[in-house]
py3Dmol code that shows the C-alpha trace and the ligand (Angstrom):
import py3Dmol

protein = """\
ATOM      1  CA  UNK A   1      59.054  46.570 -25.405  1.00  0.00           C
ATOM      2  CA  UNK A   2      58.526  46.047 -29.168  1.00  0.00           C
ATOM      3  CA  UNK A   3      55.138  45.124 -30.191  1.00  0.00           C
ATOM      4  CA  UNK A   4      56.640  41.752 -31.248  1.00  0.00           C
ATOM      5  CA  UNK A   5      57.421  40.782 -27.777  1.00  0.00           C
ATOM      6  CA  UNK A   6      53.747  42.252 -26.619  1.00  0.00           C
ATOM      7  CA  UNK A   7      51.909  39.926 -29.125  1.00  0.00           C
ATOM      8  CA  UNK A   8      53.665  36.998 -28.049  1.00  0.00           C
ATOM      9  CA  UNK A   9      53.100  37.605 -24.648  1.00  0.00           C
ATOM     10  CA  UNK A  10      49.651  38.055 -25.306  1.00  0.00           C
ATOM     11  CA  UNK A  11      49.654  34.886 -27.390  1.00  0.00           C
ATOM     12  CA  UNK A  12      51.002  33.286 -24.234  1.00  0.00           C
ATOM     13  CA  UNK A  13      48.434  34.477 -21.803  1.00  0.00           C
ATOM     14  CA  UNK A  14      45.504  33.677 -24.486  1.00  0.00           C
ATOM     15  CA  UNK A  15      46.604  29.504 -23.886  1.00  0.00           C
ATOM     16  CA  UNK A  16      47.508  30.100 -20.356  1.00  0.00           C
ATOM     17  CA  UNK A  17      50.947  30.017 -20.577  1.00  0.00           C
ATOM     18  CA  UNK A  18      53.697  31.658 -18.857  1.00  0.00           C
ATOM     19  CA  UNK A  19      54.145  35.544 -20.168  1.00  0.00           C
ATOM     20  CA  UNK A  20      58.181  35.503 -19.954  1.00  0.00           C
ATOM     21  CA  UNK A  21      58.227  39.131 -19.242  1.00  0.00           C
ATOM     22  CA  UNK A  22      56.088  41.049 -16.190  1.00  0.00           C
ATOM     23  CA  UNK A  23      52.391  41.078 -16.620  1.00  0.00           C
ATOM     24  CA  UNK A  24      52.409  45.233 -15.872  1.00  0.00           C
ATOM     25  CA  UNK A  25      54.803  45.790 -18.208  1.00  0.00           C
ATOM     26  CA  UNK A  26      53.162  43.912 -20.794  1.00  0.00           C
ATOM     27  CA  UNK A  27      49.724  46.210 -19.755  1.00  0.00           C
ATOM     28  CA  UNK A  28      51.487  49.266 -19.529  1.00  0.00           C
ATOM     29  CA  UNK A  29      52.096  48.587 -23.670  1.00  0.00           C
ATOM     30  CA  UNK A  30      48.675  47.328 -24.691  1.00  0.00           C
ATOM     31  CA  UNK A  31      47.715  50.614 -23.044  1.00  0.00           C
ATOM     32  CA  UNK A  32      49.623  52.639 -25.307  1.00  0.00           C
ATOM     33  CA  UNK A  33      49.834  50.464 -28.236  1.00  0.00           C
ATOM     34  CA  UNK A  34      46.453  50.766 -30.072  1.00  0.00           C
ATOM     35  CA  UNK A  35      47.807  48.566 -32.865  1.00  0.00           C
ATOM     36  CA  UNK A  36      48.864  45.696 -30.234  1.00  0.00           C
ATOM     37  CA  UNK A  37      45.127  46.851 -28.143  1.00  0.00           C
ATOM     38  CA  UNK A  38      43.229  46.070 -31.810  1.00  0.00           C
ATOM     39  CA  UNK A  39      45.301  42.991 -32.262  1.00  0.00           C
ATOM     40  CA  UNK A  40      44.332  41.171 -29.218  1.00  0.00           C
ATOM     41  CA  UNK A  41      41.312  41.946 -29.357  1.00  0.00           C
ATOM     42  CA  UNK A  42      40.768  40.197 -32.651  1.00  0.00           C
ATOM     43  CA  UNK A  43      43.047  37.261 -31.185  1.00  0.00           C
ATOM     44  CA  UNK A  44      40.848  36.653 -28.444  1.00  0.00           C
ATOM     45  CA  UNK A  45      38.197  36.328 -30.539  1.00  0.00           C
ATOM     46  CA  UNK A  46      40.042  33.538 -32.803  1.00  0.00           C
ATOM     47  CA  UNK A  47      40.890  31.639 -29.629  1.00  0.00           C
ATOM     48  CA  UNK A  48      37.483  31.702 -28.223  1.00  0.00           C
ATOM     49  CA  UNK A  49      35.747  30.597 -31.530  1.00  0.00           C
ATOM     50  CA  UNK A  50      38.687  28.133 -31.841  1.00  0.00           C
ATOM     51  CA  UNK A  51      37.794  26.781 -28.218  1.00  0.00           C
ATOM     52  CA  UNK A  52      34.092  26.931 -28.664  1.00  0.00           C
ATOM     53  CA  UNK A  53      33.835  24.762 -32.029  1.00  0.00           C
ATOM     54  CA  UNK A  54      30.448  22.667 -32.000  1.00  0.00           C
ATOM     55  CA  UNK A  55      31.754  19.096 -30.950  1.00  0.00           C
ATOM     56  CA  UNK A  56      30.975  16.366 -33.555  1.00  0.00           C
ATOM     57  CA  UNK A  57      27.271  14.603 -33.477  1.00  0.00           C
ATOM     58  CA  UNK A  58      27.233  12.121 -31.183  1.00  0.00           C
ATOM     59  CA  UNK A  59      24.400   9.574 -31.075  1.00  0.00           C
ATOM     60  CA  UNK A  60      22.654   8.932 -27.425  1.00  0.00           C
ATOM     61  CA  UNK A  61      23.136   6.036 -25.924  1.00  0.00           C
ATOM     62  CA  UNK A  62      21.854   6.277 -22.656  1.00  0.00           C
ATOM     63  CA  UNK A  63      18.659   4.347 -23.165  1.00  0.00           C
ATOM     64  CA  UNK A  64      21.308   1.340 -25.060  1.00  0.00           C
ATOM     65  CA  UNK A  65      23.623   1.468 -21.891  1.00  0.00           C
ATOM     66  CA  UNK A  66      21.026   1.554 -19.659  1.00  0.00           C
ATOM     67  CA  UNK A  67      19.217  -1.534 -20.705  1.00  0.00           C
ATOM     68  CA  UNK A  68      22.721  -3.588 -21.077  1.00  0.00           C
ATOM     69  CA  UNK A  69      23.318  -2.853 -17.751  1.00  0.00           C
ATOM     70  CA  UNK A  70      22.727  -5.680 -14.798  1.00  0.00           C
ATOM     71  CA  UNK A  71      19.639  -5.073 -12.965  1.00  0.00           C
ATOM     72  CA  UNK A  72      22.410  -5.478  -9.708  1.00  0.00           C
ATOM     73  CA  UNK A  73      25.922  -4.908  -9.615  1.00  0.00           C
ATOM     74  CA  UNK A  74      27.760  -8.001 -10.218  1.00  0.00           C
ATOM     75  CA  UNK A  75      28.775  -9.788  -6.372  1.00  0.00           C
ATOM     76  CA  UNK A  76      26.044  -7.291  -5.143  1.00  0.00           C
ATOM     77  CA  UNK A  77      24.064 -10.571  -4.062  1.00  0.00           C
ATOM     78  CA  UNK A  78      27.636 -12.749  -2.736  1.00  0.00           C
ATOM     79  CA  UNK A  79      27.852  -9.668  -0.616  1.00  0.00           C
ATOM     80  CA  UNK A  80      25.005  -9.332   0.580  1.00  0.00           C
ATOM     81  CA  UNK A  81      24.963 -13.114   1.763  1.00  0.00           C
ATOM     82  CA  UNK A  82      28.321 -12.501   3.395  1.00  0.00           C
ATOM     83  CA  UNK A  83      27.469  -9.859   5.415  1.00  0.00           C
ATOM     84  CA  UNK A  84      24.276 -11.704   6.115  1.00  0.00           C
ATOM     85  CA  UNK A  85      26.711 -14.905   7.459  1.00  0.00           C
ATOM     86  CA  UNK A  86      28.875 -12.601   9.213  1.00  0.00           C
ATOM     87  CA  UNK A  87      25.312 -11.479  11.369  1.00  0.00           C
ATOM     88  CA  UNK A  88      24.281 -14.653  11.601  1.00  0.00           C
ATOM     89  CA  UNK A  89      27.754 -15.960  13.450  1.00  0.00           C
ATOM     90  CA  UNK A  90      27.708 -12.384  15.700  1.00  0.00           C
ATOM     91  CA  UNK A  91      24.490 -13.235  17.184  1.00  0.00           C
ATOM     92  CA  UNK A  92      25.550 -16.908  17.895  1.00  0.00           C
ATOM     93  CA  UNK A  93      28.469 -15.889  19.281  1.00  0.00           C
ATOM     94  CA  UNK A  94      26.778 -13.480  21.526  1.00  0.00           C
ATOM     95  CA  UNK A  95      23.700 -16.429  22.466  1.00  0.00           C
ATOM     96  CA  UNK A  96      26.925 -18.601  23.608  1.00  0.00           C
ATOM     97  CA  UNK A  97      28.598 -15.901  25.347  1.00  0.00           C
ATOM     98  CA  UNK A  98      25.346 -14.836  27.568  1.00  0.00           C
ATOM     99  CA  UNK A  99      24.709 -18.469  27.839  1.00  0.00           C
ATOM    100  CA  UNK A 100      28.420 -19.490  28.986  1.00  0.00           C
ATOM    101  CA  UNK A 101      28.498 -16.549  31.367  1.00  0.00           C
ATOM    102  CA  UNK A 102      25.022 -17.580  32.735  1.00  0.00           C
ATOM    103  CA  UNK A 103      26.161 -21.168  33.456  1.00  0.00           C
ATOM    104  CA  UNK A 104      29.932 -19.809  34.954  1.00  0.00           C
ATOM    105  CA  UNK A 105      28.891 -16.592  37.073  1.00  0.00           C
ATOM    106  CA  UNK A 106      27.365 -18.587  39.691  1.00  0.00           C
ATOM    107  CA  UNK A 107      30.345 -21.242  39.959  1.00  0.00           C
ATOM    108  CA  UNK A 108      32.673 -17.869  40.533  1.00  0.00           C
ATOM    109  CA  UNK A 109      30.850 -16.527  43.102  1.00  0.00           C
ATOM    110  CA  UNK A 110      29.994 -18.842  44.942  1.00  0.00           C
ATOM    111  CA  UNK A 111      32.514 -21.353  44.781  1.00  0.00           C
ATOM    112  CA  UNK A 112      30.120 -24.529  44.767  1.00  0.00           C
ATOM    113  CA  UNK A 113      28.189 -26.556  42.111  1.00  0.00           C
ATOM    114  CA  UNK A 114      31.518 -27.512  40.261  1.00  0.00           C
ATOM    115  CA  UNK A 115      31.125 -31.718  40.559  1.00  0.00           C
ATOM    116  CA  UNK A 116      32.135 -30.817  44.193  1.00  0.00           C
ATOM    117  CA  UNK A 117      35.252 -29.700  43.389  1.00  0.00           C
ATOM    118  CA  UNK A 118      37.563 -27.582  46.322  1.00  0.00           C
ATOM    119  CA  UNK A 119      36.191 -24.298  46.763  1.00  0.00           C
ATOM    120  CA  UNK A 120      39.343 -22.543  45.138  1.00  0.00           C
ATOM    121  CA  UNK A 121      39.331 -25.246  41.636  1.00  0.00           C
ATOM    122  CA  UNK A 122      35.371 -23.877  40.942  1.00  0.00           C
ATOM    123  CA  UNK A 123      36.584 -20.650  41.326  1.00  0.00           C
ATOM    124  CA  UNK A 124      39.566 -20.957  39.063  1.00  0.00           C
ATOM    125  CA  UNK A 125      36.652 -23.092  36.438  1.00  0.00           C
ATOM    126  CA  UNK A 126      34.514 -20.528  37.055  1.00  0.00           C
ATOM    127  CA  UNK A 127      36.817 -17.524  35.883  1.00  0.00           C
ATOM    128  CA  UNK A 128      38.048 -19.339  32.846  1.00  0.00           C
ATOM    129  CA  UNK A 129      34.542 -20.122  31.674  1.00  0.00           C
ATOM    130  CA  UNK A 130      33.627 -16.314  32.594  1.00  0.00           C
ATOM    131  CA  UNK A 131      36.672 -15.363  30.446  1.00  0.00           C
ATOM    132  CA  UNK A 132      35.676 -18.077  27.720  1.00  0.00           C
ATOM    133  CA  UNK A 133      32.327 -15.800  27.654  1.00  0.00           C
ATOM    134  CA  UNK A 134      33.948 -12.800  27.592  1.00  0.00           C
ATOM    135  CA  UNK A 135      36.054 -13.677  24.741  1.00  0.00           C
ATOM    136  CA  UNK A 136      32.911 -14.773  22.902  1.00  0.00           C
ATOM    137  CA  UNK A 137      30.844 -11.878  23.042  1.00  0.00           C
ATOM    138  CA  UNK A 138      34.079  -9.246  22.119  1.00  0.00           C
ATOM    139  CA  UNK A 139      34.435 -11.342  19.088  1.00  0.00           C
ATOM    140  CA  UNK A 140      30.557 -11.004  18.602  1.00  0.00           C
ATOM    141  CA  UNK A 141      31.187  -7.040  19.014  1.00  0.00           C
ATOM    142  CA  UNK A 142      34.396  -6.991  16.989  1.00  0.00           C
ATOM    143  CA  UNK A 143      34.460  -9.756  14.505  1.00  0.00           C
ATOM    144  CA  UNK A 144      38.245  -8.541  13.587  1.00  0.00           C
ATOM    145  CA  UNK A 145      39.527 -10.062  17.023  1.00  0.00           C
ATOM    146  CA  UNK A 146      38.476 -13.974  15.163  1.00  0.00           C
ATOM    147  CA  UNK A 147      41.719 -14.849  13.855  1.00  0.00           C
ATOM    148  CA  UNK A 148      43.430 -13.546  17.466  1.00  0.00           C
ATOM    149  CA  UNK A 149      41.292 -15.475  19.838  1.00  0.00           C
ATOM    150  CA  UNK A 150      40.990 -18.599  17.703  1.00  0.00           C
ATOM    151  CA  UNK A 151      44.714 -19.993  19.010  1.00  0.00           C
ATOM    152  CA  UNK A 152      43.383 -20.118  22.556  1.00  0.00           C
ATOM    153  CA  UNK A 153      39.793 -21.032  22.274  1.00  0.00           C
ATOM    154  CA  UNK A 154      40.617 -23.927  19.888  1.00  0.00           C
ATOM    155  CA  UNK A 155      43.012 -25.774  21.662  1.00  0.00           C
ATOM    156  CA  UNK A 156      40.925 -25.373  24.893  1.00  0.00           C
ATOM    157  CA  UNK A 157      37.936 -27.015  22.690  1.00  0.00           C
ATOM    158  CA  UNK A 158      40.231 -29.265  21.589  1.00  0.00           C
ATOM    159  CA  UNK A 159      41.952 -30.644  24.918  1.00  0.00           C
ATOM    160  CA  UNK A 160      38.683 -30.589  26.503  1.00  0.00           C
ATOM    161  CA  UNK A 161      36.463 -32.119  23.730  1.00  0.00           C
ATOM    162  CA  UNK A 162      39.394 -35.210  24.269  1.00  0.00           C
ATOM    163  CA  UNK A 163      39.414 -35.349  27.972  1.00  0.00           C
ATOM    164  CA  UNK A 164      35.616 -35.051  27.659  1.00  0.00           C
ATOM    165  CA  UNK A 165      35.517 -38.287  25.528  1.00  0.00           C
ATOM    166  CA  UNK A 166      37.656 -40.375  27.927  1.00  0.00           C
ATOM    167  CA  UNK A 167      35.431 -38.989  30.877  1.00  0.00           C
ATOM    168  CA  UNK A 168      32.921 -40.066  29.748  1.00  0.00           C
ATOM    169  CA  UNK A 169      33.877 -43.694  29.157  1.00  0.00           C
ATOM    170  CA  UNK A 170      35.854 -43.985  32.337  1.00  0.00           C
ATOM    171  CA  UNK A 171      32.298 -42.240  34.414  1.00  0.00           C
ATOM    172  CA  UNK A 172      34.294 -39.073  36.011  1.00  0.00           C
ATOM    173  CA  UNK A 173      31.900 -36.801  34.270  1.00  0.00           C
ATOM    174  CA  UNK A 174      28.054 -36.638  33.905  1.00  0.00           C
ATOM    175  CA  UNK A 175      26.552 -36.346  30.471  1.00  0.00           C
ATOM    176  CA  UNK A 176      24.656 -33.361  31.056  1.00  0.00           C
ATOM    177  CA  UNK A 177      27.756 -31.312  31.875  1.00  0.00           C
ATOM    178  CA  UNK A 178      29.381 -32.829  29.187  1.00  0.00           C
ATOM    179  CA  UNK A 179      26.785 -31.553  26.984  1.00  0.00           C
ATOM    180  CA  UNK A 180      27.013 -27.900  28.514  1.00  0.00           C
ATOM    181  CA  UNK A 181      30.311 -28.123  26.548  1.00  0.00           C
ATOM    182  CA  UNK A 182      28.639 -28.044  23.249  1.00  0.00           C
ATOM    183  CA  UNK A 183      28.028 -24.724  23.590  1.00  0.00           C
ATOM    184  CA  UNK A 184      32.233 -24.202  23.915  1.00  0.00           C
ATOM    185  CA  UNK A 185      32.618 -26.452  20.757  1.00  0.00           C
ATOM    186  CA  UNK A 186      29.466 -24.120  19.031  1.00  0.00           C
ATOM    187  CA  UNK A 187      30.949 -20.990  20.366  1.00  0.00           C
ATOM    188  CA  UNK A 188      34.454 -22.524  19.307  1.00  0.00           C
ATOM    189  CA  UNK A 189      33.066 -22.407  15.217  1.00  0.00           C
ATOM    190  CA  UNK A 190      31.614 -19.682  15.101  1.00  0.00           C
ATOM    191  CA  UNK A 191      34.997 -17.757  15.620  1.00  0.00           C
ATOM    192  CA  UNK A 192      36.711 -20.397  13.335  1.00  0.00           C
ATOM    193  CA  UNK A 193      34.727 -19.346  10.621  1.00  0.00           C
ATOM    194  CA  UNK A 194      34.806 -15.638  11.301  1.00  0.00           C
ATOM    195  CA  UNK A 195      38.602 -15.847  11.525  1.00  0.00           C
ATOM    196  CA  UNK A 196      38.915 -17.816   7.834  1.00  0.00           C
ATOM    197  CA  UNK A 197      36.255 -15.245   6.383  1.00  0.00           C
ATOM    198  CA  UNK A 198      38.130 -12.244   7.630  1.00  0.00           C
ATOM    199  CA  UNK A 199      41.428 -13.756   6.312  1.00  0.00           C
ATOM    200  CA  UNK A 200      39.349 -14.736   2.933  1.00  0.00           C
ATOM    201  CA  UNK A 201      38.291 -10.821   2.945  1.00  0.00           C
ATOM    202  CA  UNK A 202      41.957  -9.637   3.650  1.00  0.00           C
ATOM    203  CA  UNK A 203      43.362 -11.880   0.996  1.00  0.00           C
ATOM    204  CA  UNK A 204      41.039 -10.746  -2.295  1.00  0.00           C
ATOM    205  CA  UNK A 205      42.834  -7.199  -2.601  1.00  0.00           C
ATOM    206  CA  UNK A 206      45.885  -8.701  -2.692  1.00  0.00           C
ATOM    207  CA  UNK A 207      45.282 -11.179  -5.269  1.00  0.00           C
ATOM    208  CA  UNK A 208      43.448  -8.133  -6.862  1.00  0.00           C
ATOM    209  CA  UNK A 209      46.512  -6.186  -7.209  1.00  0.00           C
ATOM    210  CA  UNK A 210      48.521  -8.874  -8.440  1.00  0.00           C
ATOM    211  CA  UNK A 211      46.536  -9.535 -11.353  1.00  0.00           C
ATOM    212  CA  UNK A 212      46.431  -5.929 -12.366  1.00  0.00           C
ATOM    213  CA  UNK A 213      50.340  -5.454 -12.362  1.00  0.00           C
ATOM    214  CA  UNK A 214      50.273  -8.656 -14.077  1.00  0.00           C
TER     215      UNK A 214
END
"""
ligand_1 = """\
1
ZN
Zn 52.482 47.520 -29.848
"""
view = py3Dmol.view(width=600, height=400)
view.addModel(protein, "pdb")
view.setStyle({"model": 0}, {"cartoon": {"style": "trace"}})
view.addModel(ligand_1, "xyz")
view.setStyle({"model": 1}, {"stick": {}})
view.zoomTo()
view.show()
């Protein structure tokens, strides 16, 4: 190896480049070459002082940065409020659920108590308003289900809220158990407005995106 190709293999391992030739090789000469030893010696002391050169004054701006910033992230506070909504609806959703379960559990087990209706139609009520509650309260645990359950619950609100109506005018139902379907309607809502909230939250990213590769 001629001490040409040493040095700029040397050079080369000094920026952290590839050597081109094998590393012990390249040793084996810088152990025999004191002219190529004394030269890298002084070249690694150029590169370091190169490397190390004081960086150029720069004033401190923390304390300027740190009183421009807001006291709160922005949307900090809209988030907050959300999330706060999103609580508020859970635990309504679970008061309707207990409350619809309450009012159907006896009707399914015993059969009776359903405006005298044949044993087998308050049993058949009485597990569709159990299953009404049960759909209530796993929206309440898993606000993600909304948008799925929202098909079925709101056009059973909806059909019964209208038969409802004419019931009452025509006298087949009582008022009082037309007002224990308030709490479907309330229950109904609640999972309406977690389902447009969670499609709201889905949709922001998206529009997000499209503004960046705008
Ligand atoms: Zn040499």
């Amino acid at each position: 190896m001629s001490c040409q190709n040493c040095r700029e293999a040397l050079s080369a391992r000094l920026d952290g480049e590839p050597l081109g030739l094998p590393a012990d090789e390249l040793d084996g000469h810088l152990a025999a070459c004191s002219d190529c030893a004394a030269w890298v010696r002084v070249a690694e002391v150029v590169t370091r002082r190169a490397r190390l050169a004081p960086a150029p004054p720069v004033p401190d701006l923390t304390a300027t940065v740190l009183a421009a910033l807001p006291r709160e992230l922005p949307g900090a506070r809209a988030a907050a409020r959300s999330r706060l909504a999103v609580t508020g609806l859970r635990l309504v959703l679970l008061a309707v659920g207990v409350a619809q379960a309450a009012l159907a559990w006896p009707v399914l087990v015993s059969g009776a108590g359903a405006m005298s209706a044949p044993v087998h139609m308050a049993h058949e009520t009485g597990a569709w308003n159990v299953a009404l509650a049960a759909a209530f309260l796993a929206v309440a645990a898993a606000p993600g289900l909304a948008a799925g359950a929202l098909p079925f619950l709101g056009s059973f609100a909806a059909l019964l809220a209208a038969v409802t109506v004419s019931d009452l005018s025509a006298g087949h139902v009582h008022a009082d158990r037309a007002v224990a379907h308030l709490l479907l309607v309330a229950g109904v809502a609640a999972v309406a407005v977690l389902a447009w909230r969670g499609r709201r939250r889905r949709e922001a990213p998206a529009v997000a995106d499209r503004r960046v590769t705008a």
